[in-house]
Residue, then its C-alpha position, 0 to 999 in steps of 0.5 A: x215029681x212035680x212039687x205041689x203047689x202052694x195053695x194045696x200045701x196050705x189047705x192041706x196044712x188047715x185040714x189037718x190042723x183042724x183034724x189034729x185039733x179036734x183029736x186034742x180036745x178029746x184028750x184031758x191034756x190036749x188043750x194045752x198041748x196046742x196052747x204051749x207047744x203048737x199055737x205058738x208056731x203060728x204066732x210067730x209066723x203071723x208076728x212075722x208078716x206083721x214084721x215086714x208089712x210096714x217095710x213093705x209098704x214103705x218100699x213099693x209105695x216109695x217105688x210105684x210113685x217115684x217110677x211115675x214120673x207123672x203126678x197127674x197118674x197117681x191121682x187118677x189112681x187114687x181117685x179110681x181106687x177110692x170110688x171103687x172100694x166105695x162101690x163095692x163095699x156098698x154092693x156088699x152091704x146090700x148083699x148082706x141087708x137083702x140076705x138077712x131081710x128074706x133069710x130072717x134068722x133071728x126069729x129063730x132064736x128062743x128066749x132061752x137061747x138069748x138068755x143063755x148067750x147074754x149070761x156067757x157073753x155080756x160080761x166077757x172082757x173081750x166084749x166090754x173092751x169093744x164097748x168101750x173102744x167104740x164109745x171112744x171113736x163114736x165121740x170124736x169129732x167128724x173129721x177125727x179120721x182125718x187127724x188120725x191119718x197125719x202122724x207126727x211122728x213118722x217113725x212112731x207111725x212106723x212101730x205101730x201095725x194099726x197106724x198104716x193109713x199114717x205111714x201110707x201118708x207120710x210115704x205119699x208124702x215122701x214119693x210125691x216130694x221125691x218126684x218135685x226134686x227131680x230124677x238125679x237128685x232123687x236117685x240115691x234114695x230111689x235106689x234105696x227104696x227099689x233095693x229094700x222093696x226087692x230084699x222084703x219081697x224075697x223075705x216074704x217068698x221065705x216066710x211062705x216056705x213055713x204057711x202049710x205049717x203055720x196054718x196047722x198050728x193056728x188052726x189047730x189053735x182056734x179049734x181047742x179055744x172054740x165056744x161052746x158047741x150047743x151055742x154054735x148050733x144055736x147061732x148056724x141060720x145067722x152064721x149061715x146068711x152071712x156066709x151065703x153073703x159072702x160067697x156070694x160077693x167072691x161070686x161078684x168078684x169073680x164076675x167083674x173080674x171076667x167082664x172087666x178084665x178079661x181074665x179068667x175068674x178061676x184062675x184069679x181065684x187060684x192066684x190069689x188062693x194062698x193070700x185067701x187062706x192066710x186070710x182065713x187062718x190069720x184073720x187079719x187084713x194086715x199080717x196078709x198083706x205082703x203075700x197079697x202085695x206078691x201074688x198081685x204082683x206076680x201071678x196075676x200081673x198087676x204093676x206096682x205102680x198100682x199095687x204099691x198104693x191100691x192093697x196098702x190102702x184097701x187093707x185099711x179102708x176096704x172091709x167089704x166082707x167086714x161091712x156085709x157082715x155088719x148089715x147081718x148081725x145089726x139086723x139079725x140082733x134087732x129081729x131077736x132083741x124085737x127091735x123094729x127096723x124102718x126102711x130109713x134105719x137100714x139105710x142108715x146101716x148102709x151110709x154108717x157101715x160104709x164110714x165106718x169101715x174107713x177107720x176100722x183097723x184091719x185086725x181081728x176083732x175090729x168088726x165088733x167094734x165098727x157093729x156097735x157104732x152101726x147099732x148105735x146109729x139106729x137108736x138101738x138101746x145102749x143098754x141091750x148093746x152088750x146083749x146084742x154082742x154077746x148074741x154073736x160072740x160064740x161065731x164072731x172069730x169063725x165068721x171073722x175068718x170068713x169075711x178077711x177072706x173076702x176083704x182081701x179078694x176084694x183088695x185084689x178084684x179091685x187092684x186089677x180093676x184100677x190096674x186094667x183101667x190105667x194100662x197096668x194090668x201085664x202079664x204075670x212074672x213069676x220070682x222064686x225063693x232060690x231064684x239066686x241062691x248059685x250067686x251066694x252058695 
């Protein structure tokens, strides 16, 4: 009998763990059945991939440069992959700017509604933490991204998941600096580096054997902690624009992917399906990224030259569905708060989306704070801005499982798009989990 594949095996492990979640909350002790005995499984398959990402990264960064042996290729990958994300994430913000100016969702919204979230909401910890966080980024100085960017202790960089961009930076460093001594005095480390990238990819084929059961358990989670249903009902014209927002940047994907590389776009979509449905579940950029990094790899083709550099990067700087979802909800927030918004002011969501993202961690809950600082850029009143976020907290963790998706397909459109246009994208090479299990049994 033919083994299902993988992405059935997920989506049938989220079907049912949103079945078996909804079952849990009719029942008195069923919450916190999931809470103590369910919902920890996923926490640890997530803990899991956040373990190996930094490794990860190290690894095929350290072996996509080395194995250049030309520096000039690595700045025209660079370059392509910057303007490209910029590119993109413009394109989305438009999308969403365009759906939430014609759909007009926040007319829908009563004052009694307003009234009702802002009481459940404005006060939430959660809320004010993102208040907070975003006056502190909002205050530092222009080039304060770029401060972030260089650690100053590498190893310190490397126990942290939100200092990525510092470990992608020191391990540029070190590659380019590997490349300058020379083939034969680089060899020992390179060797290193290619044997730990092939032992992390093989891990990452083992922790996939659990995702059907993983993404039971955390969807079976995010179900029993869902918000009140009356206030979910409320928000479903706004949660719905940017849904069709997003769906229609994997349409934009998938279309780039056919004109420009000539693949097929289903099958793209099928490749990279299990790293989508990690994404949804996950809801974090970041715990994806090694199973993105395998199926770009893999199933669709793309050098690690390319990958190695590409997915670690557009992990940290390319939030397109985070951006699209930002142009939403600031002027879905301004239309039922009766803040007008001029043509200029849009404008400035775009230009202040597209910066913004560029710092934003790639975690959950990350876009509310990168919302503020759009909010803040228009002149919204400081103090409606708790108002606004509670307006959209009731949908922020479904919405925010919605647009990691597209981030990540965004990663991986834009990974085949630098790869094609440099002579990387080959053909697909498929490694198992058990590929040597006869050597050691």
């Amino acid at each position: 009998m033919k083994k299902l594949e993988l992405h059935w095996q997920i989506l049938i492990g989220m079907l049912l763990g949103i079945l078996f979640g909804f079952a849990m909350t009719q029942i008195s002790w069923g919450k916190d059945f999931v809470s103590d005995w369910i919902q920890p499984l996923g926490t640890i398959f997530v803990k899991l991939l956040k373990l190996i990402a930094i490794p990860l990264i190290l690894a095929s960064l350290v072996k996509g440069i080395s194995d250049l042996k030309d520096i000039s290729k690595f700045r025209n990958i660079g370059l392509r992959t910057i303007a490209t994300y910029i590119v993109t994430t413009v394109v989305a913000i438009t999308i969403g700017l365009f759906l939430v100016n014609v759909m007009n969702p926040g007319s829908g919204i009563s004052q009694e509604t307003v009234t009702k979230l802002t009481d459940t909401y404005a006060g939430d910890a959660e809320v004010t933490s993102k208040l907070e966080e975003a006056s502190r980024q909002k205050d530092s100085g222009p080039l304060q991204f770029l401060v972030d960017m260089v650690p100053d202790n590498a190893l310190a960089a490397m126990t942290d998941n939100a200092l990525m961009l510092q470990v992608i930076f020191f391990t540029i460093f070190l590659g380019i600096s590997m490349l300058l001594i020379g083939e034969k005095k680089a060899k020992p480390l390179k060797d290193f580096f290619d044997a730990l990238n092939y032992v992390v990819l093989k891990m990452v084929d083992l922790i996939m054997l659990t995702a059907p059961y993983a993404v039971f358990a955390l969807l079976a989670g995010v179900v029993v902690s869902s918000s009140d249903p009356d206030l979910l009902l409320a928000l479903l014209k706004y949660a719905g624009v940017v849904v069709l927002g997003l769906a229609l940047m994997i349409v934009f994907y998938s279309t780039v992917v056919a004109l420009v590389t000539k693949k097929n776009p289903f099958w793209f979509l099928k490749e990279i399906s299990p790293a989508q449905l990690l994404a949804f579940s996950t809801s974090s950029s970041a715990a994806t990224l090694p199973v993105t990094m395998e199926r770009v790899e893999e199933h669709i083709g793309v050098d690690k030259e390319v990958s190695s550099f590409v997915l670690p990067v557009g992990a940290t700087i390319n939030m397109d569905g985070t951006s699209l979802y930002q142009g939403v909800a600031a002027v879905f927030i301004s239309q039922a708060l009766g803040f007008d918004l001029t043509f200029g002011n849009q404008l400035t969501i775009v230009l202040t989306a597209l910066l913004a993202s560029i710092g934003s961690a790639a975690v959950p809950g990350a876009g509310m704070v990168m919302l503020v600082i759009v909010l803040e850029s228009i002149g919204f009143p400081p103090d409606k801005l708790a108002i606004g976020l509670a307006l959209i907290f009731a949908v922020d963790r479904p919405l925010d499982m919605c647009r990691t998706v597209v981030n990540v397909t965004g990663d991986a459109t834009v990974s085949m798009l630098v790869a094609k246009s440099v002579g990387k994208l080959g053909d697909p090479h498929v490694e198992e989990w058990d590929d040597h299990l006869d050597e050691v049994k």
